[in-house]
N, C-alpha and C positions, 0 to 999 in steps of 0.2 A: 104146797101142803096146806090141809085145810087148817083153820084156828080150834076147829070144835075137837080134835081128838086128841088125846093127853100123849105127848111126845117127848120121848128123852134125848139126850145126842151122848155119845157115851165116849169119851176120848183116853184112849189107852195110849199113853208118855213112857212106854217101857220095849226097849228093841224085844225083849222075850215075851212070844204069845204062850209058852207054857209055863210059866214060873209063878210068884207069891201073888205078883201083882197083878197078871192078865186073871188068875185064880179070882179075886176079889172082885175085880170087872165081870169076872162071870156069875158069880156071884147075884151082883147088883143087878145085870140088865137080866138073868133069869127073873126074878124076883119083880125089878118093874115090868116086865110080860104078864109076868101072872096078875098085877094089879090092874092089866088093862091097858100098858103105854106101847106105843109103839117104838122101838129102839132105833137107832142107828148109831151105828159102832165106825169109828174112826179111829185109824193106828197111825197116831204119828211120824214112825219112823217110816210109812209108807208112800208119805206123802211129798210133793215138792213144793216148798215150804222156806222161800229165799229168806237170808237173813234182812231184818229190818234196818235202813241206810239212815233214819233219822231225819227225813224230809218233812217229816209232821204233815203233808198232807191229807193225811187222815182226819185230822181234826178237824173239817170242814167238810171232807166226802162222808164219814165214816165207816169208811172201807179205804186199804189199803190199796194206794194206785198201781203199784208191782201184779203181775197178771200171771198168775202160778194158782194153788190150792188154797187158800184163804178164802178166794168167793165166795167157792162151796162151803166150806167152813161158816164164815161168817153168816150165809143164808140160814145154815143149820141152826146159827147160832138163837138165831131172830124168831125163830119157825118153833124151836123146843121150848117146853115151861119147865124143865130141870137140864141140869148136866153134870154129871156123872167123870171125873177126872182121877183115872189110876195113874201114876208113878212113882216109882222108886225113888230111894233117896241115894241121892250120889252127891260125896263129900256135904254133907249136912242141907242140903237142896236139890232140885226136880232136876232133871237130867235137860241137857243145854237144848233138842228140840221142844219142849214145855214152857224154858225161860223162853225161847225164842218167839212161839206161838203169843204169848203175854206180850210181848214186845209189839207183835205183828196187827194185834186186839186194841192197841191203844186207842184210835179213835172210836171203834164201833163200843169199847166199854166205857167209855168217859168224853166227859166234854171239860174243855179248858177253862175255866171262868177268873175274874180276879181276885177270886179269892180262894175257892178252895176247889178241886175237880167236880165238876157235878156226872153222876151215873149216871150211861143211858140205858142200862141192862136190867131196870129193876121189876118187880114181880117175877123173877125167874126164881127158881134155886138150883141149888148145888149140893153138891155129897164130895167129899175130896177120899182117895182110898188110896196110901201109903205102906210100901214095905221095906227096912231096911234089915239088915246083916246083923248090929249090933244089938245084943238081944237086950230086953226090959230087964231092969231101969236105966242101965247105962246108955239107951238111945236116947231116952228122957234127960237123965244128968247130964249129960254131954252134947244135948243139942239135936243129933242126928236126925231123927224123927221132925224134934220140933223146929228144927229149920226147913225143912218143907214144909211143912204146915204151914207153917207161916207166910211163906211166900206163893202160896195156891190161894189161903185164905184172903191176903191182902189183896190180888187179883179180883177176886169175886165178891169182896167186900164194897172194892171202889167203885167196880162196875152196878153195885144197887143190887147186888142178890143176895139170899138168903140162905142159911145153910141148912140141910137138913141131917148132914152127918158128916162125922169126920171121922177116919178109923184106920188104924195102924197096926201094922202086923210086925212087930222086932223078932230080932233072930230068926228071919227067913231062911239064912245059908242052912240053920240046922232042920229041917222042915221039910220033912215028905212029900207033904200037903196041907193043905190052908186046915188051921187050927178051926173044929167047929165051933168053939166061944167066938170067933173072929167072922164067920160067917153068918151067927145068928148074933151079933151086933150089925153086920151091913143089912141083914134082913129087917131090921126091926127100925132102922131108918128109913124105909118105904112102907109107910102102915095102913 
């Protein structure tokens, strides 16, 4: 891929391509099309995506030595100047292929140092896009919501990137379809 054309990587962490969350993803990569990016869209649950063994080899390759779907991944990773991460909240965090991915990202996001991790992922950014069940406030009061967030943001934080939005859809179970306040806040984070 060339450097010169604005590229997104779009990674949907949700087994449902029609529900709150793949909604939001569609959302986002409509939207960066029209601004001009080229997309490429990645479904988690489609991928072969071995759990990470803890060899830390990484941190010296920065790519994972394990030889499954990460390459391509991570190539993506290297090649886009935004990414774009839909998933659901499950039990107050990102569904276990998402933590896993994070796991699998250690060395191509960070490097080890003696003192604190130094990022290797920086000038990129990110938009993280969230739905849970428990509807507003009580995702808020209670965490749901903000334990994910928290654990995509802190990901993309260490890695040296920069966010461009963050946006959360509660009380999904009750929801026909994606609330238009909810989609003209993901719009208005690609400007």
């Amino acid at each position: 891929m060339t450097m010169n054309k604005k590229l997104v990587l779009a990674i949907l962490g949700s087994p449902h391509r029609n529900r709150t969350t793949a909604a939001m993803m569609d959302i986002a990569t409509r939207r960066a099309e029209e601004k001009g990016y080229m997309v490429t869209k990645i479904n988690l649950y489609e991928k072969n995506i071995l759990f990470c063994i803890g060899c830390r080899n990484c941190m010296g390759t920065q790519i994972c030595t394990q030889k499954d779907d990460m390459q391509k991944i991570v190539a993506l990773l290297h090649d886009c100047q935004i990414v774009f991460l839909a998933a659901p909240v499950y039990w107050a965090n990102v569904p276990a292929p998402v933590k896993n991915l994070f796991d699998r990202l250690l060395g191509t996001a960070m490097e080890v140092t003696s003192t604190f991790p130094k990022p290797r992922l920086q000038g990129k950014k990110y938009m993280i896009l969230t739905s849970c069940n428990t509807p507003f406030p009580f995702s808020w009061i209670f965490g749901q919501s903000r334990g994910a967030i928290r654990n995509m943001d802190e990901f993309f934080k260490t890695a040296g990137m920069k966010p461009i939005g963050k946006v959360v859809c509660a009380g999904a179970a009750s929801k026909k379809e994606l609330p238009k306040r909810i989609a003209r806040r993901i719009e208005r984070c690609l400007k």
